[in-house]
C-alpha positions in Angstrom: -26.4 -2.1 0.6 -25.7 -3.8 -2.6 -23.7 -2.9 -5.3 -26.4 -1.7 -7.3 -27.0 1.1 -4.6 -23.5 2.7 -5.4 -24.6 4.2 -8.9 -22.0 1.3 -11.0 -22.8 0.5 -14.1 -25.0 4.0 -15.3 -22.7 6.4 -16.3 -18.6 6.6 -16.8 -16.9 8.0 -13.5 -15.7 11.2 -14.3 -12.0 12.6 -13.5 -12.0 14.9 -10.3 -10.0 18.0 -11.5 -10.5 21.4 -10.0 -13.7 20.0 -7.6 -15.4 19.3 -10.9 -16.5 16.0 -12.5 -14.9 16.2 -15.8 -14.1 13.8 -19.0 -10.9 12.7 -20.2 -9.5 15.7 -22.5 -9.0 13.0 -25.6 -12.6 11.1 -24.0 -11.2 7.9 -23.8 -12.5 5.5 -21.5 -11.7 2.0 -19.5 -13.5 -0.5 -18.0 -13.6 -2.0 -14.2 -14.7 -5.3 -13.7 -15.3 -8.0 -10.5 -12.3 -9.9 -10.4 -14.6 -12.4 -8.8 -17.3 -13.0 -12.0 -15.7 -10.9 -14.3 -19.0 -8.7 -14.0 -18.3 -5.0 -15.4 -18.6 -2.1 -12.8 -18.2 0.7 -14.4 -17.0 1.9 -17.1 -13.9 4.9 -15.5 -12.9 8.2 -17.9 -8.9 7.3 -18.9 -7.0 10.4 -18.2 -3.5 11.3 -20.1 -0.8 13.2 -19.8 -3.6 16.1 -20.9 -5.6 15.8 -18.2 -2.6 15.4 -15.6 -1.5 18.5 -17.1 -4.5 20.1 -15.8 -5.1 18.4 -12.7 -1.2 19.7 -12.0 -2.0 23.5 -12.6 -5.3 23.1 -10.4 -3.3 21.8 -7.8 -0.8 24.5 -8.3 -3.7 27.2 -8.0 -5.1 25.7 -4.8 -1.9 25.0 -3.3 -1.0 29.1 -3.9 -4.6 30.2 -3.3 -7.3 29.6 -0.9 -5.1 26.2 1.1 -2.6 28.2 2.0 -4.4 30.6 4.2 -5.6 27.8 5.7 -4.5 27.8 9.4 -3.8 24.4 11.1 -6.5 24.6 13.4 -8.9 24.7 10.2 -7.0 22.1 8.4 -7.3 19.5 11.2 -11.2 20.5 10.7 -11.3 19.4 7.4 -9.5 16.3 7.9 -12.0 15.4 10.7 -14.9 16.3 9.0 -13.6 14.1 5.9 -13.0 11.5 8.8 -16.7 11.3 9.9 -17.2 11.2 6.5 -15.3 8.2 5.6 -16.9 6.6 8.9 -20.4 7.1 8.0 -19.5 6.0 4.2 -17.8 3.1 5.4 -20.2 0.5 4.3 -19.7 1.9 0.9 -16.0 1.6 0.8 -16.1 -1.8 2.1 -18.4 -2.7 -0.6 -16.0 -1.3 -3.5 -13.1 -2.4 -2.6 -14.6 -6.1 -2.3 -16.3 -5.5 -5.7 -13.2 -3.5 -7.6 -10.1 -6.0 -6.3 -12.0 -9.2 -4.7 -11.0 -8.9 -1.1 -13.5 -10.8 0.9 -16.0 -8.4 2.4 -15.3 -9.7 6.0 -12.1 -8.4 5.7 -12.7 -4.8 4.2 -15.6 -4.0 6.8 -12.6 -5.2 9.3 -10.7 -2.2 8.3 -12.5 0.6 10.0 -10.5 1.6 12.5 -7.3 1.5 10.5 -9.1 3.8 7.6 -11.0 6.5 9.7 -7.5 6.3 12.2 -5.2 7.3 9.9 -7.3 10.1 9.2 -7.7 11.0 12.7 -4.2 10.9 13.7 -3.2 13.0 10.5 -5.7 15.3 12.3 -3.5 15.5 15.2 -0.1 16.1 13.5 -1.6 19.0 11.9 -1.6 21.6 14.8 2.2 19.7 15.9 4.1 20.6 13.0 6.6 23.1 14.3 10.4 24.8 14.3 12.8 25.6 16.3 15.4 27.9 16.8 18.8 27.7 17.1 22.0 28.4 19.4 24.5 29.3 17.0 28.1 30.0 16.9 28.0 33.2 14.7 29.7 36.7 15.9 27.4 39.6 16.7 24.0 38.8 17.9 22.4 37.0 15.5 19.1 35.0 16.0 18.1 31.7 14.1 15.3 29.4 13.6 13.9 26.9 11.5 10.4 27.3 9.7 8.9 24.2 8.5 6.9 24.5 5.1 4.4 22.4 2.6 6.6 20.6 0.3 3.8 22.0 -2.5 2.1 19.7 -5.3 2.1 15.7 -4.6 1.9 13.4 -7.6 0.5 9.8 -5.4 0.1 6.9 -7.5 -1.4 4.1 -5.2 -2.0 0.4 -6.1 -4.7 -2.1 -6.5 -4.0 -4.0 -3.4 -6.2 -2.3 -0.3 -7.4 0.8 -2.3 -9.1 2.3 0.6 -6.4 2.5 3.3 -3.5 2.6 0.3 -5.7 6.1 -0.6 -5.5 7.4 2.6 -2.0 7.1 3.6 -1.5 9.7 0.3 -4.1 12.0 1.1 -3.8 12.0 4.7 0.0 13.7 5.4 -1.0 16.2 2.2 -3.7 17.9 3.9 -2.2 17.7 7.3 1.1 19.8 5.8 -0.7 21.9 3.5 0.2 20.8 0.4 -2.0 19.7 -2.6 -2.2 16.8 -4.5 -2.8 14.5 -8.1 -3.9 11.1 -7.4 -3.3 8.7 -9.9 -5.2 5.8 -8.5 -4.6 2.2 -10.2 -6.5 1.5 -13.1 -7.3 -1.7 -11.6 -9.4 -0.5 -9.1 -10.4 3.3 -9.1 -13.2 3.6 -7.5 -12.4 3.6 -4.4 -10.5 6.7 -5.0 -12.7 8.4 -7.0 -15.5 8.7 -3.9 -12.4 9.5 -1.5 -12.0 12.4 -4.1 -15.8 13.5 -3.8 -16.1 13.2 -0.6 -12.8 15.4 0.5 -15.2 18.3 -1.1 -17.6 17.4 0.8 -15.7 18.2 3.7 -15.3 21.6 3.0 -11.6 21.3 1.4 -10.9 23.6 -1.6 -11.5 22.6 -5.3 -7.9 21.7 -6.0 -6.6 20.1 -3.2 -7.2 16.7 -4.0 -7.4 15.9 -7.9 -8.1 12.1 -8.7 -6.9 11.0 -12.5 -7.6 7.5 -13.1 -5.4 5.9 -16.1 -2.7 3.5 -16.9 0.8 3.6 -15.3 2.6 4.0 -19.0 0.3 7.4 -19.6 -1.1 9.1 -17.1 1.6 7.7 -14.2 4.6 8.5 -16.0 3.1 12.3 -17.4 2.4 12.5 -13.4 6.2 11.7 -12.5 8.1 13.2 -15.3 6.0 16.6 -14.5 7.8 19.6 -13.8 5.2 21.4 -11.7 5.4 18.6 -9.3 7.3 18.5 -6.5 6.9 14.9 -4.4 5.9 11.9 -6.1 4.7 9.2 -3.4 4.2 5.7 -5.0 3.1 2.5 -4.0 3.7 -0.8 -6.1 6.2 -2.2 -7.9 10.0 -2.2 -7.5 10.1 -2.2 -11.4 7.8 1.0 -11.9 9.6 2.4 -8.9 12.9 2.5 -10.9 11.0 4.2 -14.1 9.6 6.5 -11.4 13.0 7.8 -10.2 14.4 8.2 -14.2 11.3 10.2 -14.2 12.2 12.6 -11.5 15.3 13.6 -13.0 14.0 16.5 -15.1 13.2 18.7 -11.6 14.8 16.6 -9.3 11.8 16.2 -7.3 11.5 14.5 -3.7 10.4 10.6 -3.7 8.5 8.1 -1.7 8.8 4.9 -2.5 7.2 1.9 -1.0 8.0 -0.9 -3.1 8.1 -4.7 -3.5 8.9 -7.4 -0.7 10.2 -10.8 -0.4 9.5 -11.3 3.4 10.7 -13.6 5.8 8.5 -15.5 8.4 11.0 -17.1 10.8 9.7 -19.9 13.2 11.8 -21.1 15.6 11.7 -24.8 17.0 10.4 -23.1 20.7 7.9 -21.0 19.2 4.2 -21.3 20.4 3.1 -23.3 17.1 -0.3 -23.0 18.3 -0.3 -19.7 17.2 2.6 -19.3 14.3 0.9 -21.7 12.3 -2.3 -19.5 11.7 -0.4 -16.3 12.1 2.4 -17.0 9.3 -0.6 -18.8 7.2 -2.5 -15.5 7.1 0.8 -13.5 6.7 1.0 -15.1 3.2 -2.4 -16.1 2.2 -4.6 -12.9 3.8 -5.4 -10.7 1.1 -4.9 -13.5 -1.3 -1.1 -12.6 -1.2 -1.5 -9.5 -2.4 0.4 -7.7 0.3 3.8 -6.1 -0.3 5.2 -7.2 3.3 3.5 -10.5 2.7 5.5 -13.5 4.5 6.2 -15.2 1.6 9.2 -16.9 2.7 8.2 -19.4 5.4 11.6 -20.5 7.6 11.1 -23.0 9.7 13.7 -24.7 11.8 14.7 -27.9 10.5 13.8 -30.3 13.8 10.4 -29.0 13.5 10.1 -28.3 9.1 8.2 -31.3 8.2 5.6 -31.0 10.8 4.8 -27.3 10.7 5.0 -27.5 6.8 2.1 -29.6 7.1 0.2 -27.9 9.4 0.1 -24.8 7.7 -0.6 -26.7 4.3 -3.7 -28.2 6.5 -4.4 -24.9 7.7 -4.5 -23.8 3.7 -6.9 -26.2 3.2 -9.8 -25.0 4.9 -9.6 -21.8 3.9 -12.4 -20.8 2.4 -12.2 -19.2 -1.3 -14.9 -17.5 -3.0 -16.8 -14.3 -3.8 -15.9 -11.3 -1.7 -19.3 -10.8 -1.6 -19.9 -14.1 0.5 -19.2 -13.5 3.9 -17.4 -16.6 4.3 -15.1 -16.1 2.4 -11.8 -16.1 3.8 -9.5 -15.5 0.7 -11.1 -13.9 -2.6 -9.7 -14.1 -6.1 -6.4 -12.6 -7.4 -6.8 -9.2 -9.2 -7.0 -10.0 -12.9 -6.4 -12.4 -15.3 -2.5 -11.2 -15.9 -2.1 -11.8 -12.2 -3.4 -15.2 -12.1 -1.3 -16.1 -14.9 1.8 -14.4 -12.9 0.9 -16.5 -9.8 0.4 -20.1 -11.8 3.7 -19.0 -13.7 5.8 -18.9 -10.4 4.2 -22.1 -9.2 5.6 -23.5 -12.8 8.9 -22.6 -12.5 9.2 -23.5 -8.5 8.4 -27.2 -9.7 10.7 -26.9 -12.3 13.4 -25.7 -10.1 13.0 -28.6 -7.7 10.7 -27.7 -4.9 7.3 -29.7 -4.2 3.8 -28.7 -4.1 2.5 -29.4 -0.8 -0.9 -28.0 -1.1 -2.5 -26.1 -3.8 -0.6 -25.1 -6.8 -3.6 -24.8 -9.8 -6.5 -22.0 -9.9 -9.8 -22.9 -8.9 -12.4 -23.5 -11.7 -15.1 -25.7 -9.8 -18.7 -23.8 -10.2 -19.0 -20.1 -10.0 -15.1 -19.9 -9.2 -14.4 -20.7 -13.0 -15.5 -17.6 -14.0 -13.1 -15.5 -11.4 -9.7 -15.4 -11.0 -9.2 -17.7 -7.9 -6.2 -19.2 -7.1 -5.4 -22.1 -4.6 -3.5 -20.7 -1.5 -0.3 -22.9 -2.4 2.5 -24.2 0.0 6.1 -24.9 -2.1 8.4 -27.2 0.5 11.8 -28.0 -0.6 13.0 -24.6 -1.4 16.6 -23.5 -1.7 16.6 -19.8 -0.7 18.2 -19.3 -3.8 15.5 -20.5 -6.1 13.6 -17.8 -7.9 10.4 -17.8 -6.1 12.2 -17.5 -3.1 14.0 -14.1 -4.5 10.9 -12.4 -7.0 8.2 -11.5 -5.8 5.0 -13.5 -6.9 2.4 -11.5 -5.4 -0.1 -14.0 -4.9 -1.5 -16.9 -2.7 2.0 -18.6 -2.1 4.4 -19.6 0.1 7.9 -20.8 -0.2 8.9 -23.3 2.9 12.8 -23.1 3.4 14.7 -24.8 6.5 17.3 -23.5 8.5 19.6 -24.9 11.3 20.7 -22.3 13.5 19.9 -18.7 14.3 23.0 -17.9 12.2 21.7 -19.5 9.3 18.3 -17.6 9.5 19.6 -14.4 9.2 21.6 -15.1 6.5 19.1 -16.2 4.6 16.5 -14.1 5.7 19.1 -11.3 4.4 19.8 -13.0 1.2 17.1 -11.0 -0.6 17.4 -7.5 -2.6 14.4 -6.5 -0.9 13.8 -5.6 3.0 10.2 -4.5 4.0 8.3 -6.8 6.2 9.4 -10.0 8.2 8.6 -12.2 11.4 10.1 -13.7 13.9 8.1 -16.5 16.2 9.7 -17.3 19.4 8.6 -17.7 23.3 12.9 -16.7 23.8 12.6 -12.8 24.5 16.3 -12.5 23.8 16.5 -14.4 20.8 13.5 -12.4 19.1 15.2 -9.2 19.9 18.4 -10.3 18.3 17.0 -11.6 15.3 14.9 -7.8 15.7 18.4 -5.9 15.1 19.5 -8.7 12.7 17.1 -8.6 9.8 17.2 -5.9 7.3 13.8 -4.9 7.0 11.9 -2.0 8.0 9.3 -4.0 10.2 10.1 -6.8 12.2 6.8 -8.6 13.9 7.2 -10.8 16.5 4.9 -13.5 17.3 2.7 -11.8 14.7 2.4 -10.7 11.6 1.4 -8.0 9.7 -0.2 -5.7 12.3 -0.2 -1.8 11.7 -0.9 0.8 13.4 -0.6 4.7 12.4 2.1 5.5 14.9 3.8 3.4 13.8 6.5 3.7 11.0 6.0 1.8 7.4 8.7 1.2 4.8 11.4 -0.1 3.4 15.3 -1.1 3.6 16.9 -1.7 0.0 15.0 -2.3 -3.2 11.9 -1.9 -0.6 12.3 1.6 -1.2 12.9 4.4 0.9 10.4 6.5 3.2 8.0 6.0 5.8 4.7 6.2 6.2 2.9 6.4 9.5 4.1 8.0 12.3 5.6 10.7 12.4 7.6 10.6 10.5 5.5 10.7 7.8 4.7 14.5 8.0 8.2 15.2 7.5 8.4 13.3 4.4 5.7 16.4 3.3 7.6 19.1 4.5 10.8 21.9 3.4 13.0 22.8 6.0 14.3 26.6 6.0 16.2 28.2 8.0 16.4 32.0 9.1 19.3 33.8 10.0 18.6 37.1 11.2 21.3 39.6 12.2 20.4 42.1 15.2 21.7 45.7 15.4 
């Protein structure tokens, strides 16, 4: 399949609203482009706070109308049908998520059994979502139980970063609860969405359930949060939008996901098989071109071993292969857009100016084709003070920060000395060690002797400005649902 097979290019993707294909209220329209050649895609409709207005009232509509009679036997049907769906499509996704945000093409196809999973085990929790009653303290004989409820309309805004697995874990616990939802997929890379949106119709569930609105954050985003016919909003991205997100939620006080930025620490102890942390914390930062919120962007390595093992993983850096998604040798694609690349190389700047030493990388990549793209050098910053600003913000891109530490002590500490708390790792052959350091770190993952690896069982989020929320598990069908309780008085 090539990209020419997936219909790019011929017409402007339409908004989903209401199971119908439909323009932008105003007809505005934005363009999607190959990070990799700067190539357009497709030209994508640009919905407003209009056309979120409508998708919201659809939603509304389904959510009171044909969804809710929907048992969960017949829910977990859909979902598995849109499952196979996904599977047999899969091809297809991998090939738009490679083209729309640059991730090389080895790594989307990789992602089968994470995508068509999470599906599958939404599947699952539909049919265990259940009550309970109660022992209660009350005079007379009075019964009580709990009933567990669709929250109602979701509001998901998802980010650039993995668009087809991101996409997923917001429509997956909506359909397995009942409720309905607007998508407001990043204008980066809609596409991905938009298909996701298509083929949940295809799958037999209701016009309405699953509206996609593609548009900026500053328009169609903030008309999705501020909205007072929604009652969840469940956002992926920055810790910046996430604050504007909860001002937004004031106006109904509406419930809130948030899974926001990282800063996360990748811990290597002296007695740690180096064999395999050197590869493993390599791929923790650089894997995705950085563009991973839990990214192990802070590399802390014990000080008997720092110099060494910052050089191996700068060698390691080296021969990674950059390039076109599209290749499948490449290893590490470009960064999303021009803005981003200019982030990244501004974060290198400053690091330098602050005092810390390039060990490998440090420019963008402008030899041949790779001129045209936005490619940036996986980079390796030694000499870091834990205090310096790349190793506090979060840069988002193909670089590492390489700070050392003396004792276990000390590694916490720093590895704590962060606003944020979502990923981090811990590499050690001492079983005891790694769970202290486990119980230690304030972050809602901890990996040991890996990095990065996720499963739907288990539980995804954040401590602190990392937001709050999980997703996976489940635990995540709860985030979906209302708790009420019945009290009934016999006699």
């Amino acid at each position: 399949m090539t990209h020419h097979d997936l219909g790019l290019l011929n017409a402007v993707k339409k908004l989903i609203i209401d199971g119908k294909h439909v323009d932008a209220v105003e007809g505005r329209v934005f363009e999607t482009r190959n990070p990799a050649t700067g190539e357009l895609l497709a030209t994508v409709a640009e919905g407003d706070a209009r056309d979120i207005d409508l998708a919201v009232a659809a939603a509304r509509r389904a959510f009171d109308g044909p969804w809710r009679r929907f048992t969960p036997f017949q829910r977990q049907e859909c979902i598995l049908k849109f499952a196979d769906l996904v599977d047999r499509h899969f091809e297809e996704f991998s090939l738009l998520d490679t083209l729309d945000m640059g991730a090389p093409i080895s790594f989307t196809r990789s992602r089968r059994q994470r995508a068509v999973g999470m599906l599958r085990f939404y599947a699952g929790l539909c049919t265990a979502i259940q009550g309970h009653t109660l022992p209660n303290s009350l005079p007379g004989d009075v019964f009580s139980y709990t009933l567990k409820e669709p929250i109602g309309v979701v509001g998901a805004i998802t980010p650039w970063n993995a668009p087809l697995t991101s996409t997923i874990w917001k429509i997956g616990p909506v359909l397995a609860t009942g409720c309905t939802m607007v998508l407001k997929p990043a204008e980066d890379a809609p596409l991905t969405a938009l298909r996701l949106g298509e083929l949940a119709l295809e799958a037999g569930i209701p016009a309405g359930v699953v509206n996609v609105v593609p548009g900026y954050g500053h328009t169609a985003g903030a008309a999705l949060a501020a909205h007072m016919d929604v009652d969840k909003i469940a956002f992926t991205g920055s810790e910046v939008t996430g604050r504007k997100i909860i001002e937004a939620s004031k106006g109904n006080i509406k419930r809130l996901m948030l899974e926001l930025g990282g800063k996360s620490p990748d811990i290597v102890f002296a007695d740690a098989d180096l064999e395999k942390a050197v590869p493993g914390t390599a791929m923790g930062i650089f894997g995705n071109s950085g563009q991973v919120c839990s990214a192990g962007s802070r590399l802390l390595v014990e000080r008997s071993i720092y110099d060494d093992f910052v050089e191996q993983v700068s060698a390691f850096a080296r021969t990674l292969r950059v390039g076109n998604g599209l290749d499948g040798d490449t290893q590490i694609g470009p960064v999303v857009s021009a803005k981003q690349m200019e982030r990244v190389r501004g974060y290198i700047d400053i690091g330098i100016g602050e005092g810390a030493a390039v060990a490998t990388g440090g420019d963008r990549m402008t030899e041949g084709a790779l001129a045209a793209g936005h490619f940036v050098q996986p980079t390796v910053l030694r000499n870091v003070d834990y205090r310096m600003r790349i190793a506090q913000e979060e840069i988002f891109g193909p670089v590492v920060t390489a700070i050392p530490f003396d004792t276990k002590e000390e590694a916490i500490r720093i590895a704590n000395a962060t606003v944020f708390g979502l990923g981090s790792g811990v590499w050690t052959r001492d079983g005891a060690k790694a769970h202290g350091m486990a119980k230690a770190i304030r972050s809602g993952t901890v990996w040991i002797n890996c990095y990065g690896a996720l499963d739907p069982v288990i539980p995804f989020g954040g401590y602190k400005m990392s937001g709050y929320g999980r997703e996976s598990g489940v635990q995540h069908v709860d985030e979906y649902l209302q708790t009420k309780a019945v009290v009934m008085q016999n006699g």
